[in-house]
N, CA, C and O atoms as a GROMACS GRO file, in nm:
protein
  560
    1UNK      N    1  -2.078  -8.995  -9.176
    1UNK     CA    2  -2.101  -8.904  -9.286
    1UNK      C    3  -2.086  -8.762  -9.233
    1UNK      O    4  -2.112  -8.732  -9.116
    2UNK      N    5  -2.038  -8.669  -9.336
    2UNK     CA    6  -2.019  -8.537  -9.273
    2UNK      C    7  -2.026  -8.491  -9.395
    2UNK      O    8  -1.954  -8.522  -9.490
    3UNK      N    9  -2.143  -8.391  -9.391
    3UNK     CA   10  -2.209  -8.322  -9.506
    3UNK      C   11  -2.225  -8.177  -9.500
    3UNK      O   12  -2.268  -8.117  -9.598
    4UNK      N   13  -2.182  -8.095  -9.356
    4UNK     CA   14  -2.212  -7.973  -9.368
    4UNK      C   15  -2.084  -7.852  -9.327
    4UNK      O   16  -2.107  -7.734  -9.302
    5UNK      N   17  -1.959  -7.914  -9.329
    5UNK     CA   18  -1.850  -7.864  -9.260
    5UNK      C   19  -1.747  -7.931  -9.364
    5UNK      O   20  -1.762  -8.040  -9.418
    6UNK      N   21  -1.633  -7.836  -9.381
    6UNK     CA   22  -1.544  -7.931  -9.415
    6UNK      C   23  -1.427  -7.917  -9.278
    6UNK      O   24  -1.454  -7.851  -9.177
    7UNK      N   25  -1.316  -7.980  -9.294
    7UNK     CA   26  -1.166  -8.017  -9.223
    7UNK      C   27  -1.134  -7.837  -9.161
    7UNK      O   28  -1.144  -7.806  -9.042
    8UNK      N   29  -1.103  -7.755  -9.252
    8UNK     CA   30  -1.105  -7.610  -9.191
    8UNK      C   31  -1.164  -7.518  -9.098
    8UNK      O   32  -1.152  -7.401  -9.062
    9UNK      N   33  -1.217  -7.599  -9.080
    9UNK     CA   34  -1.373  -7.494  -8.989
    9UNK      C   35  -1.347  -7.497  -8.853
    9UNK      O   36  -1.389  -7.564  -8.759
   10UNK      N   37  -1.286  -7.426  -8.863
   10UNK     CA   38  -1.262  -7.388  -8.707
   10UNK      C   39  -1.265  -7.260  -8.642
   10UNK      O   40  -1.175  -7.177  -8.658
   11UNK      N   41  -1.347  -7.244  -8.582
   11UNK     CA   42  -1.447  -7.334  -8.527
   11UNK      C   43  -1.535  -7.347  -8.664
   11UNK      O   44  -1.484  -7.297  -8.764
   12UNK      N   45  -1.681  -7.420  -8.680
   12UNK     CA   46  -1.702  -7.495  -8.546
   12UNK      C   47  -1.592  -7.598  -8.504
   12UNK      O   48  -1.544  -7.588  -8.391
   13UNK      N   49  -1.553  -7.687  -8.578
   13UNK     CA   50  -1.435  -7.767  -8.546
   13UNK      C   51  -1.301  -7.735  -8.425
   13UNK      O   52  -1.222  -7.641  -8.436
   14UNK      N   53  -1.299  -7.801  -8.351
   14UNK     CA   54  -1.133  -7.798  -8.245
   14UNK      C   55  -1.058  -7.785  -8.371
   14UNK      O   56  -1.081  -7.820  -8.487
   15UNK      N   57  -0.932  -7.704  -8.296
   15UNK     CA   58  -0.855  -7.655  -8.410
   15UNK      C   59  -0.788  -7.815  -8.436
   15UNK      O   60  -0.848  -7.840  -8.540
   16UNK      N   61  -0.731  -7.897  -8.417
   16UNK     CA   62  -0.641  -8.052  -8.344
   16UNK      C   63  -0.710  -8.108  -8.443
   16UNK      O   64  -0.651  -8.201  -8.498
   17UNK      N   65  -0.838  -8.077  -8.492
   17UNK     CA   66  -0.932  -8.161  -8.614
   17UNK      C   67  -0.942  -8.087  -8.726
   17UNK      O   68  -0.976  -8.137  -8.833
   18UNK      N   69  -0.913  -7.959  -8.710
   18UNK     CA   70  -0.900  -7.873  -8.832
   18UNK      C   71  -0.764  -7.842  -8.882
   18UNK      O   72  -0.741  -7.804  -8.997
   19UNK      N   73  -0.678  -7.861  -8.794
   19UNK     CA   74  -0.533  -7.857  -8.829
   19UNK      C   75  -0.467  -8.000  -8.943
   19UNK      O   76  -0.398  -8.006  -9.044
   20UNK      N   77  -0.542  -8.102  -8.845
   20UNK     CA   78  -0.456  -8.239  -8.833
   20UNK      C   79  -0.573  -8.325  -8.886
   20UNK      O   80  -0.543  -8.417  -8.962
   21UNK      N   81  -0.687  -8.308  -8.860
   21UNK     CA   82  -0.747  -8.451  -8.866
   21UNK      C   83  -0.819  -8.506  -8.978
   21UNK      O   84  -0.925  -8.567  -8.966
   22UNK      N   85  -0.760  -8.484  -9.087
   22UNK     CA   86  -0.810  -8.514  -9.247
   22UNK      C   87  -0.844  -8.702  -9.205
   22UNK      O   88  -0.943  -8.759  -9.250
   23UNK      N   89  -0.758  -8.760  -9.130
   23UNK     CA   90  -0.787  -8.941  -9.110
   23UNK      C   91  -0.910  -8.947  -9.048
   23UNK      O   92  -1.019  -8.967  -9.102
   24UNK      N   93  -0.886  -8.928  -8.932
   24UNK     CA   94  -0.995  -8.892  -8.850
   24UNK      C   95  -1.148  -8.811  -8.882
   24UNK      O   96  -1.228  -8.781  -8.794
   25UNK      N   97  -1.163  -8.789  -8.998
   25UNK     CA   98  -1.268  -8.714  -9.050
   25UNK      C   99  -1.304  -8.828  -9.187
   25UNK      O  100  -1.412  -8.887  -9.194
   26UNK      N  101  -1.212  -8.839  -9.272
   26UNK     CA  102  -1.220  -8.948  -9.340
   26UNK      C  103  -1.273  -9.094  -9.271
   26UNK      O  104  -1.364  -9.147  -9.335
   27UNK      N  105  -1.235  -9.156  -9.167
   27UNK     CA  106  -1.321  -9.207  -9.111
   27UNK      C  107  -1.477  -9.190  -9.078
   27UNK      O  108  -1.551  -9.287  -9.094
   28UNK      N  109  -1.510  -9.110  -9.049
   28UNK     CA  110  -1.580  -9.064  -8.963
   28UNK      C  111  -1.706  -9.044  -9.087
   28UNK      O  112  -1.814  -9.101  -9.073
   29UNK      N  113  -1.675  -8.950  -9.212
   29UNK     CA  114  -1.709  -8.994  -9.317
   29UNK      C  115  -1.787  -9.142  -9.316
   29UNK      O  116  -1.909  -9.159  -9.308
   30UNK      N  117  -1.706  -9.221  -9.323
   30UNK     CA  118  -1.732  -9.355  -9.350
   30UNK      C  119  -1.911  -9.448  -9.268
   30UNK      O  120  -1.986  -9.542  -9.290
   31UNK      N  121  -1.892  -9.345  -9.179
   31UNK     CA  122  -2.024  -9.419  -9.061
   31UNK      C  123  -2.120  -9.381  -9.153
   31UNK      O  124  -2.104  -9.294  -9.239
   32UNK      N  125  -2.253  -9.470  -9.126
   32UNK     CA  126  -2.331  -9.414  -9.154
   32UNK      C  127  -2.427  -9.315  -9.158
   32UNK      O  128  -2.482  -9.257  -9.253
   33UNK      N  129  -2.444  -9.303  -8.985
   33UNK     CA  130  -2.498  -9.160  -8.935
   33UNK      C  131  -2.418  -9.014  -8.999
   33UNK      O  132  -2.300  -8.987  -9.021
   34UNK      N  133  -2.511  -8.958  -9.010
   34UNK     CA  134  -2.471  -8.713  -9.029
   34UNK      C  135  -2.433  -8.691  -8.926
   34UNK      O  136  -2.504  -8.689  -8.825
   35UNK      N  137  -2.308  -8.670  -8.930
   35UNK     CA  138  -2.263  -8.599  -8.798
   35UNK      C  139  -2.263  -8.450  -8.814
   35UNK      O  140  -2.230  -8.404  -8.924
   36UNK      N  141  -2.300  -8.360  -8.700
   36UNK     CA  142  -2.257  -8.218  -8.717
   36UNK      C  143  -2.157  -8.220  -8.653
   36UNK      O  144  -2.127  -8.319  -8.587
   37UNK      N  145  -2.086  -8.117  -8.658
   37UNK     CA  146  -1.934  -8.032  -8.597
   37UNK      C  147  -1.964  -8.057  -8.449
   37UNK      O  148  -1.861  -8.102  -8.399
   38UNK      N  149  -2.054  -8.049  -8.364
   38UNK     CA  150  -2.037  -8.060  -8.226
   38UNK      C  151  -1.993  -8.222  -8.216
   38UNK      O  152  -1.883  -8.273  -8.191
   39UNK      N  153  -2.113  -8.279  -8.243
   39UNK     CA  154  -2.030  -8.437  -8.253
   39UNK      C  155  -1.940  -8.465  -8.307
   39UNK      O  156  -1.897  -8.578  -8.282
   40UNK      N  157  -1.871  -8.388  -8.397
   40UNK     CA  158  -1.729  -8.469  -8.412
   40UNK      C  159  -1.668  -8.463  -8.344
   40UNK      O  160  -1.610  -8.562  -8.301
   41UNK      N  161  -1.642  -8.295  -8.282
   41UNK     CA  162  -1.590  -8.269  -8.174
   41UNK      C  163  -1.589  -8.369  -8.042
   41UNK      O  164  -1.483  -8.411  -7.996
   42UNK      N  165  -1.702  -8.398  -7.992
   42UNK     CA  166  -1.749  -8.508  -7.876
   42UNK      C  167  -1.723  -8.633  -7.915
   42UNK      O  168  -1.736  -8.715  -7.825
   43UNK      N  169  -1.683  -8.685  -8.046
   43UNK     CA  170  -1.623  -8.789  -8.066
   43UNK      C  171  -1.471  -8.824  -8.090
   43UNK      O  172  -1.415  -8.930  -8.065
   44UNK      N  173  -1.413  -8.699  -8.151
   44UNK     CA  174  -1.276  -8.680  -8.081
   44UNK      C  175  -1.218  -8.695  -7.976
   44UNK      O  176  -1.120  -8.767  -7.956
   45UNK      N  177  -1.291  -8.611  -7.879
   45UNK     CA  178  -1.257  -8.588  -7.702
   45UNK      C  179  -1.290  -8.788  -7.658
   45UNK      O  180  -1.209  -8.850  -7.589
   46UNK      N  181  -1.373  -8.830  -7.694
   46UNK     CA  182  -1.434  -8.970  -7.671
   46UNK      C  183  -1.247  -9.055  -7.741
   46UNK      O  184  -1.158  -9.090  -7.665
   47UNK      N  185  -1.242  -9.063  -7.860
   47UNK     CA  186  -1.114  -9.141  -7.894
   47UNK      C  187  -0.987  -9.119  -7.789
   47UNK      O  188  -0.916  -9.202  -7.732
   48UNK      N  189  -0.986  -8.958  -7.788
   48UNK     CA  190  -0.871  -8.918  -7.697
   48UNK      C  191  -0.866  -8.978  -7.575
   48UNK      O  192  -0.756  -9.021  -7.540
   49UNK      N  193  -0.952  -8.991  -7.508
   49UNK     CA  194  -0.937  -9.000  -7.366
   49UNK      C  195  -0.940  -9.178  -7.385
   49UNK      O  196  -0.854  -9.228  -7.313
   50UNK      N  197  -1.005  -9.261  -7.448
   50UNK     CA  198  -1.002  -9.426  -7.467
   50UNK      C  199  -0.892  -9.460  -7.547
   50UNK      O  200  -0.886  -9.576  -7.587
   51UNK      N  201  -0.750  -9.335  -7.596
   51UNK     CA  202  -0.650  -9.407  -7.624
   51UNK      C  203  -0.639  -9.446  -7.767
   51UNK      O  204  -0.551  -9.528  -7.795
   52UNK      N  205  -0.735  -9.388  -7.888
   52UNK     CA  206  -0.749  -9.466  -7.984
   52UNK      C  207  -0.660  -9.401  -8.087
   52UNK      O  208  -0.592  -9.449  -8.178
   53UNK      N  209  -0.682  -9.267  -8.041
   53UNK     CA  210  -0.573  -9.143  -8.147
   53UNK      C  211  -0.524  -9.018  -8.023
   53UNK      O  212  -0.574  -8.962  -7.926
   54UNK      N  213  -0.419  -9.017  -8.084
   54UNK     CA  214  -0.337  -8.909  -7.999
   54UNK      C  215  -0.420  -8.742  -8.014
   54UNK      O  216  -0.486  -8.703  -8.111
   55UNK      N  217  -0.390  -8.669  -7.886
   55UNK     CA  218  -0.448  -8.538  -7.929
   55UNK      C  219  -0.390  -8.451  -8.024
   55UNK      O  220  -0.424  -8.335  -8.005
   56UNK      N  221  -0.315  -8.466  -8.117
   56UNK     CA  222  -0.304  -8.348  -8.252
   56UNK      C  223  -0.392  -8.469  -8.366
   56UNK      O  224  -0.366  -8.446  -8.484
   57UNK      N  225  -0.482  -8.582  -8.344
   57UNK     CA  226  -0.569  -8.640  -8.402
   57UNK      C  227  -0.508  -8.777  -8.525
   57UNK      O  228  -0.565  -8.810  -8.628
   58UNK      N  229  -0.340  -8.850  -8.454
   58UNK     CA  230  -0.339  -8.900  -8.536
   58UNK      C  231  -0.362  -9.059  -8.493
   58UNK      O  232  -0.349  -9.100  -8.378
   59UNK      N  233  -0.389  -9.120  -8.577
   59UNK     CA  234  -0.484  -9.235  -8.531
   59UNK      C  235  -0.324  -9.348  -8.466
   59UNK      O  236  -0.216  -9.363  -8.523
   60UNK      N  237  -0.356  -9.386  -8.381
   60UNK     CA  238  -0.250  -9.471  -8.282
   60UNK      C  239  -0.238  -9.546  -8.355
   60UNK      O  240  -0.141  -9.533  -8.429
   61UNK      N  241  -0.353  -9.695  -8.382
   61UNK     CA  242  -0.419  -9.762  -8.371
   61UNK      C  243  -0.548  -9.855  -8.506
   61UNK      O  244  -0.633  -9.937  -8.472
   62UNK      N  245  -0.527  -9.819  -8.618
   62UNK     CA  246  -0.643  -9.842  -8.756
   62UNK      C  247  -0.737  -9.916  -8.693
   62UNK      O  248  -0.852  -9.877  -8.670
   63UNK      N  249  -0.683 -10.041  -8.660
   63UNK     CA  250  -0.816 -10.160  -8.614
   63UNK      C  251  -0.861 -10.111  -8.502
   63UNK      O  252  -0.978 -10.074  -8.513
   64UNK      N  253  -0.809 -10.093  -8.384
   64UNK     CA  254  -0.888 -10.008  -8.261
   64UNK      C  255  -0.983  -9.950  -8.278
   64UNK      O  256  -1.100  -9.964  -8.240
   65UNK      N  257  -0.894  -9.826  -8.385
   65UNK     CA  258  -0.974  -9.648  -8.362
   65UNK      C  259  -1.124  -9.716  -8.460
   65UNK      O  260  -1.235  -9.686  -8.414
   66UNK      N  261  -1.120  -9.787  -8.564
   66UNK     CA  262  -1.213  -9.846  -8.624
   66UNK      C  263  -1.334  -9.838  -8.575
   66UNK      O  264  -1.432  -9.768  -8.600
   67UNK      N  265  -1.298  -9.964  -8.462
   67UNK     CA  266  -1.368 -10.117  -8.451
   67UNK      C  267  -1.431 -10.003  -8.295
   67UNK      O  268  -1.527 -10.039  -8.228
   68UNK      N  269  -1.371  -9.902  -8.274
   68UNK     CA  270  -1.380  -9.806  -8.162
   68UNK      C  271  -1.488  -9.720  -8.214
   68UNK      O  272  -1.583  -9.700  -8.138
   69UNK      N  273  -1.492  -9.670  -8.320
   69UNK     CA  274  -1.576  -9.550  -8.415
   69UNK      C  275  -1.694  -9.636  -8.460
   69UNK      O  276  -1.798  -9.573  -8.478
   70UNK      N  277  -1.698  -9.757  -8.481
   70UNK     CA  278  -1.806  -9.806  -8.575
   70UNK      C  279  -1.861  -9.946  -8.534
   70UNK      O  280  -1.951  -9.955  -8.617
   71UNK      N  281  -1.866 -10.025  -8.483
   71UNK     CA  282  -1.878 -10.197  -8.460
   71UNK      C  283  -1.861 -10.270  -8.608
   71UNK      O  284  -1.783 -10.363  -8.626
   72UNK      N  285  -1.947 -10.215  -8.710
   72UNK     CA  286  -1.959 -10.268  -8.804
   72UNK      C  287  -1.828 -10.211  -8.953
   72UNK      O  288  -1.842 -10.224  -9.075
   73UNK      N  289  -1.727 -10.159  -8.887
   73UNK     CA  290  -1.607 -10.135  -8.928
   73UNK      C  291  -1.477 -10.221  -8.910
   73UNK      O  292  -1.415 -10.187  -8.809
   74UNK      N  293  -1.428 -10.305  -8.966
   74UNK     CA  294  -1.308 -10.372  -8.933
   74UNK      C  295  -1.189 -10.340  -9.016
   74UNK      O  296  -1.219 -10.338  -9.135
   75UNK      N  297  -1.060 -10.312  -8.992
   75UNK     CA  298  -0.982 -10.309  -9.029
   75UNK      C  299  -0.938 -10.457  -9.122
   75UNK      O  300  -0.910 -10.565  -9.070
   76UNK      N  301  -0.944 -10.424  -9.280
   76UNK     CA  302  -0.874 -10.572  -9.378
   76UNK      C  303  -0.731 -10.534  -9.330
   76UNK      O  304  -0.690 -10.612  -9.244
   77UNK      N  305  -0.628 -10.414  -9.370
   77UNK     CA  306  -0.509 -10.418  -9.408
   77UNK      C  307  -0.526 -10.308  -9.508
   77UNK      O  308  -0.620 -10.250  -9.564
   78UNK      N  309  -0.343 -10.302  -9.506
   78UNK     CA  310  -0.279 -10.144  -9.584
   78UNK      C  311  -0.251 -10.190  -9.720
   78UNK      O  312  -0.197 -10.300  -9.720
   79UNK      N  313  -0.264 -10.153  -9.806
   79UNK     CA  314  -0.175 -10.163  -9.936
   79UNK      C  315  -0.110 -10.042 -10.007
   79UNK      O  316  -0.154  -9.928 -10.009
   80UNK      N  317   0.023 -10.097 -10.076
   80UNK     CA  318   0.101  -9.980 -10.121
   80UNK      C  319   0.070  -9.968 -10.253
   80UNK      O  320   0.109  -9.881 -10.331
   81UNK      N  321  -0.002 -10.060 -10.274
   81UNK     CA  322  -0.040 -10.068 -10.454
   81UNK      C  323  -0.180 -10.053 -10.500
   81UNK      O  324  -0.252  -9.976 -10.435
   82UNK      N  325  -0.235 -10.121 -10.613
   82UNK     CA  326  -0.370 -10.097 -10.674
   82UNK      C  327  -0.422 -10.156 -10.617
   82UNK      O  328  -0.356 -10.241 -10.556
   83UNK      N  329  -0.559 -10.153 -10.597
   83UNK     CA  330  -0.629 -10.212 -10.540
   83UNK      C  331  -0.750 -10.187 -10.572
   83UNK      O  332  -0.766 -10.065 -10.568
   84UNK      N  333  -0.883 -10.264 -10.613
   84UNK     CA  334  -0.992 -10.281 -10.634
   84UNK      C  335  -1.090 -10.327 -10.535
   84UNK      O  336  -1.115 -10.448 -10.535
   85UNK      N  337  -1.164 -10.233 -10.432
   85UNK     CA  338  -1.226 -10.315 -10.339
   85UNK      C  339  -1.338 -10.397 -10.357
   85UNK      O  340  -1.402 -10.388 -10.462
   86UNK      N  341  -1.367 -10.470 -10.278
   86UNK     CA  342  -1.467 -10.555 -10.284
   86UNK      C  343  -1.596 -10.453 -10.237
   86UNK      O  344  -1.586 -10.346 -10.179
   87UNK      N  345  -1.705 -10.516 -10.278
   87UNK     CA  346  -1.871 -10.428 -10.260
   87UNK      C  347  -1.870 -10.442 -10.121
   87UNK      O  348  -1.942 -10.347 -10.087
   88UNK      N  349  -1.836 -10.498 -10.021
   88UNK     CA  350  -1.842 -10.475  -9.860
   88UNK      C  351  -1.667 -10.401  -9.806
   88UNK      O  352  -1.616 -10.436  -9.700
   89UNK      N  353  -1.617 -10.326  -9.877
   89UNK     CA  354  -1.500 -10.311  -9.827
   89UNK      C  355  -1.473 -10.134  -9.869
   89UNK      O  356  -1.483 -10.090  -9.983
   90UNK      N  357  -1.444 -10.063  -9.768
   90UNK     CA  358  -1.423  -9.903  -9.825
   90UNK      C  359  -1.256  -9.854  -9.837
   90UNK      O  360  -1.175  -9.946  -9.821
   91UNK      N  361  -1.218  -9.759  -9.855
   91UNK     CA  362  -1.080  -9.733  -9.828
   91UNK      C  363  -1.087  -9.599  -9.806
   91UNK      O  364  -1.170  -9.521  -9.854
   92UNK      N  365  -0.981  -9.571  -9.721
   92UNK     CA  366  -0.905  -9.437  -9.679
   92UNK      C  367  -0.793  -9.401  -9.786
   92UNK      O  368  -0.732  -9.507  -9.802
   93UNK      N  369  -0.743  -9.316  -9.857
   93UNK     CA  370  -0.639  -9.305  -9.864
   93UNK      C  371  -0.515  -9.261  -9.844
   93UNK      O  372  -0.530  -9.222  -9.728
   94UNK      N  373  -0.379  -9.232  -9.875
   94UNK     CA  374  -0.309  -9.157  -9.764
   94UNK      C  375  -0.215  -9.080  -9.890
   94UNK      O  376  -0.122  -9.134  -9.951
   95UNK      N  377  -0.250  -8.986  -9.903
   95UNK     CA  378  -0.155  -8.886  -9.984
   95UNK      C  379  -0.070  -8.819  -9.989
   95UNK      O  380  -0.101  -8.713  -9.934
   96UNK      N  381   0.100  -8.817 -10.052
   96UNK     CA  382   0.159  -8.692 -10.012
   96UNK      C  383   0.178  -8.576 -10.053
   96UNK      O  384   0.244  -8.565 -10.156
   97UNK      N  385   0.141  -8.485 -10.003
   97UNK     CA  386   0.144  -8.356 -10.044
   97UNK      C  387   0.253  -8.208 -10.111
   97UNK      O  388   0.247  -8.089 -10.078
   98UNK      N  389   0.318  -8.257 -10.182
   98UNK     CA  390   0.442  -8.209 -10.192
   98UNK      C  391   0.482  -8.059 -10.201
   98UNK      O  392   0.595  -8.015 -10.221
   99UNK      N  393   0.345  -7.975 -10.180
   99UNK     CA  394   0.325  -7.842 -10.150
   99UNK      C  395   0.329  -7.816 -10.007
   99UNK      O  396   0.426  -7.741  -9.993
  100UNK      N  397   0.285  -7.833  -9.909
  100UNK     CA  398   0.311  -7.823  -9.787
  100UNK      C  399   0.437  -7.975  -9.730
  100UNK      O  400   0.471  -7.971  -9.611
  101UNK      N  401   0.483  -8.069  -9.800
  101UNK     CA  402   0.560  -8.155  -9.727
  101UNK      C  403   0.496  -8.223  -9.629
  101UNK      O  404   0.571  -8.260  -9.540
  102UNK      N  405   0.371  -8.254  -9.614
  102UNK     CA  406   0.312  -8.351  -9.540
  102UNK      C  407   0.187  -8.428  -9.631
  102UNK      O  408   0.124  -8.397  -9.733
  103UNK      N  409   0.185  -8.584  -9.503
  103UNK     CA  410   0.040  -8.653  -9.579
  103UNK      C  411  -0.048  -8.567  -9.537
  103UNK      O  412  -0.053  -8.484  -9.446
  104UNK      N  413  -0.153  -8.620  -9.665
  104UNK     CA  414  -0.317  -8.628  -9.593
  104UNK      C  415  -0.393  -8.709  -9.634
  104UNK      O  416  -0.348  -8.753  -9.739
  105UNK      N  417  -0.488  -8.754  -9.609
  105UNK     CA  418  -0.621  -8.872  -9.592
  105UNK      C  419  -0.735  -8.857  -9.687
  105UNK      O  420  -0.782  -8.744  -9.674
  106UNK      N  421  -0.775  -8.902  -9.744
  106UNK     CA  422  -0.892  -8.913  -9.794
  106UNK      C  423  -1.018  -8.995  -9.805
  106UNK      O  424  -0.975  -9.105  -9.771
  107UNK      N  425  -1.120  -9.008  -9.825
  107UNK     CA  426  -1.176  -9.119  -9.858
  107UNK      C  427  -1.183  -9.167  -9.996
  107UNK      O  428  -1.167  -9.074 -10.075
  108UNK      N  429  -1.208  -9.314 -10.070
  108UNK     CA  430  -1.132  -9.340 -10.168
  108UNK      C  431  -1.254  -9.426 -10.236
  108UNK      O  432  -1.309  -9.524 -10.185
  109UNK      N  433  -1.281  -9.373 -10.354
  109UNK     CA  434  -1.416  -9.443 -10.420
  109UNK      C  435  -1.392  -9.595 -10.492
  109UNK      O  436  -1.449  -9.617 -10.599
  110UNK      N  437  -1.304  -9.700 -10.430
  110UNK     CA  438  -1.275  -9.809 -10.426
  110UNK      C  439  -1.219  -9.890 -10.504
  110UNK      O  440  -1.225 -10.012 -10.521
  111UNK      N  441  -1.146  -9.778 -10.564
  111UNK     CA  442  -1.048  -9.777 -10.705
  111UNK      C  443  -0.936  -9.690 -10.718
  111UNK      O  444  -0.871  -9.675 -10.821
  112UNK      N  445  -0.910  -9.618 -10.577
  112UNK     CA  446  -0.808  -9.576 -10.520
  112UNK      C  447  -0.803  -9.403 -10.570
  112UNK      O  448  -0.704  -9.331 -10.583
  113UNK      N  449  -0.936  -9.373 -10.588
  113UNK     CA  450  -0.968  -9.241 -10.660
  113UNK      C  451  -1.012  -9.155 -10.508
  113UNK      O  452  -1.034  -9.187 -10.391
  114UNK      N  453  -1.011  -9.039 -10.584
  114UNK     CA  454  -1.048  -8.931 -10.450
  114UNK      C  455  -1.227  -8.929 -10.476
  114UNK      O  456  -1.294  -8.884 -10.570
  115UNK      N  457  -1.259  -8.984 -10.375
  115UNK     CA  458  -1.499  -8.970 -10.325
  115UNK      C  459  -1.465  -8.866 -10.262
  115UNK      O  460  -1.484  -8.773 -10.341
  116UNK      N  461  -1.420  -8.822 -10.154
  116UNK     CA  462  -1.405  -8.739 -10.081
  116UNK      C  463  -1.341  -8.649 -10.015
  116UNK      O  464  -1.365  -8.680  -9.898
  117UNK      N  465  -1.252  -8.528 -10.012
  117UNK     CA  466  -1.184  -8.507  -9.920
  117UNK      C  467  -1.200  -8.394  -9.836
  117UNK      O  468  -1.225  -8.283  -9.883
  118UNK      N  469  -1.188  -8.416  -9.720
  118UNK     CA  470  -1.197  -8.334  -9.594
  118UNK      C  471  -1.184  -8.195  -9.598
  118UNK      O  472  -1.235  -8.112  -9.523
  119UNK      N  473  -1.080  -8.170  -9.733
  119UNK     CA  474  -1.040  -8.009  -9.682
  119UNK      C  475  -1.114  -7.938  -9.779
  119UNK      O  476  -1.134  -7.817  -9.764
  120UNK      N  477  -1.178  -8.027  -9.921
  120UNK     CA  478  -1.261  -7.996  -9.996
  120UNK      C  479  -1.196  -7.910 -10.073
  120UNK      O  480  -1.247  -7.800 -10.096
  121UNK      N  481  -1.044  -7.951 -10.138
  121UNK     CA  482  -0.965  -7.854 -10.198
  121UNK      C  483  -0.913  -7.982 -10.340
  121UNK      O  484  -0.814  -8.055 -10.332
  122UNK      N  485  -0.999  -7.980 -10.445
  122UNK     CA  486  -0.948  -8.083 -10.534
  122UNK      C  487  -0.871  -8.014 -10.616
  122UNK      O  488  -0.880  -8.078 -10.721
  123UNK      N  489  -0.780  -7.898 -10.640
  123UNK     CA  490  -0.680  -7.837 -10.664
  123UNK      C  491  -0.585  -7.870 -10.631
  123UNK      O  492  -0.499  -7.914 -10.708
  124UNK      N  493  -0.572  -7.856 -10.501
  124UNK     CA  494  -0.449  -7.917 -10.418
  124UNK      C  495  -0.449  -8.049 -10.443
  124UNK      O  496  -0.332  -8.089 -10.441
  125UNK      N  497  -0.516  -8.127 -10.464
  125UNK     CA  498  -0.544  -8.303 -10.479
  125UNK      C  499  -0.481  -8.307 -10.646
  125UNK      O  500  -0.371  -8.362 -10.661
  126UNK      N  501  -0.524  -8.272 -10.721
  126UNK     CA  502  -0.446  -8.264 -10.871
  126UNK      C  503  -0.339  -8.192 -10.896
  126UNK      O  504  -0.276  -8.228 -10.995
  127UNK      N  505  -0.283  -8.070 -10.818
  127UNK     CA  506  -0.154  -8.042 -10.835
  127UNK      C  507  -0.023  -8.142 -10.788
  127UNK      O  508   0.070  -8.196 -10.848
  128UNK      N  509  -0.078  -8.134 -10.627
  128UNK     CA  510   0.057  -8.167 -10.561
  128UNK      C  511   0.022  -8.319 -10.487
  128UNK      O  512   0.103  -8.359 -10.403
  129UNK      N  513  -0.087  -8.396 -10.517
  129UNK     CA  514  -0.137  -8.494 -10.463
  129UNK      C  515  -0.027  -8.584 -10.456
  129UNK      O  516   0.067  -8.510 -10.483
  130UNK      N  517   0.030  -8.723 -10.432
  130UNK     CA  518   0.110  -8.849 -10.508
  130UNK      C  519   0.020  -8.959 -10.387
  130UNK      O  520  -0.034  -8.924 -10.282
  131UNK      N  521   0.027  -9.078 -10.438
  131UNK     CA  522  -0.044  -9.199 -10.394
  131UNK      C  523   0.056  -9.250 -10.260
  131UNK      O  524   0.174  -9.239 -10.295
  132UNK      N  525   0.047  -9.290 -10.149
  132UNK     CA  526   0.119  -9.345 -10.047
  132UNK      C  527   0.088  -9.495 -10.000
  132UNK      O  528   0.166  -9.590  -9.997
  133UNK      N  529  -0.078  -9.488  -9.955
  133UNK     CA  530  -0.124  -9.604  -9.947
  133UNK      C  531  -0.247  -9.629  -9.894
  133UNK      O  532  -0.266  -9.545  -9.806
  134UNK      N  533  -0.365  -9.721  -9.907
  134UNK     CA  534  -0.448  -9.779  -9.889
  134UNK      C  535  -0.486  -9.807  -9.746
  134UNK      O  536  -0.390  -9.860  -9.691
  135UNK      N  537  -0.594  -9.790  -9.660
  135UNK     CA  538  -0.626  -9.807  -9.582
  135UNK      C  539  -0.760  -9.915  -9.588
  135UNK      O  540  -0.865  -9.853  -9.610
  136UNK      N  541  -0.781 -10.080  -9.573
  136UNK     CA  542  -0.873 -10.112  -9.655
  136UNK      C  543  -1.004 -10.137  -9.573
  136UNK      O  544  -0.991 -10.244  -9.513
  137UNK      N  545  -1.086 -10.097  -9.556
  137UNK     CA  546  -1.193 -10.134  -9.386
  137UNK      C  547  -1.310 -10.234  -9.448
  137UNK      O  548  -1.379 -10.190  -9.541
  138UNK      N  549  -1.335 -10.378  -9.394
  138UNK     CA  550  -1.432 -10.389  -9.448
  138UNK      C  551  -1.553 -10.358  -9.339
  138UNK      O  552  -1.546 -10.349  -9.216
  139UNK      N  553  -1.648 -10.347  -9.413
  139UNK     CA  554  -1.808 -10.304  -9.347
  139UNK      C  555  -1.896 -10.437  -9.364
  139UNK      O  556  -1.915 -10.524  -9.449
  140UNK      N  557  -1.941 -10.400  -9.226
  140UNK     CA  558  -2.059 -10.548  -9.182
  140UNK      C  559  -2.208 -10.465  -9.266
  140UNK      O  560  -2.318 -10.521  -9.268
   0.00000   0.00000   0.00000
């Protein structure tokens, strides 16, 4: 959970997480513990160096970086379509942005809707948003 920072903040945030790491925060989201900005930071540097996501923060790895971030996180699988999750199952989503020409990540209120997003810009999410695909994790 990350409740007091958004994706921009940099500092407190490494720029590599404020630039890039909308997945990686969207995850991270997902735990149950409040993380502040120093720990994300220290949990970044922690993925980086065990291989789970590259340093500009993009995840290598889904089931790894997961099952690496959480125990009680498993990677189900991607979908390109609708999807309705199950009450033990969360999703990421992956958006493209057709104002800047790149994705970004979100977390996804299990009906393939925006719960959350990192950069905390739901402007940008209703202008230039389009759907890419599903990231599906279930939770122990």
């Amino acid at each position: 959970m990350i409740s007091s920072f958004k994706q921009g903040d940099s500092p407190p945030l490494l720029p590599q997480i404020s630039l890039d790491g909308c997945a990686f925060l969207s995850a991270i989201y997902l735990v149950v513990m409040d993380y502040n900005a120093e720990e994300v930071n220290e949990i970044y540097a922690s993925c980086v160096r065990a291989g789970l996501i590259g340093a500009d923060c993009t995840i290598l790895d889904w089931a790894r970086f997961l099952e690496g971030l959480s125990v009680s996180m498993k990677l189900k699988g991607v979908v390109t379509g609708p999807y309705v999750c199950a009450s033990n199952e969360k999703e990421i989503l992956k958006w493209w942005l057709s104002n800047v020409k790149e994705s970004h990540f979100t977390v996804g209120d299990g009906s393939g809707n925006v719960a959350w997003d990192p950069e905390q810009r739901p402007d940008i999410m209703r202008a230039y948003a389009s759907f890419q695909e599903a990231v599906i994790i279930t939770v122990a």
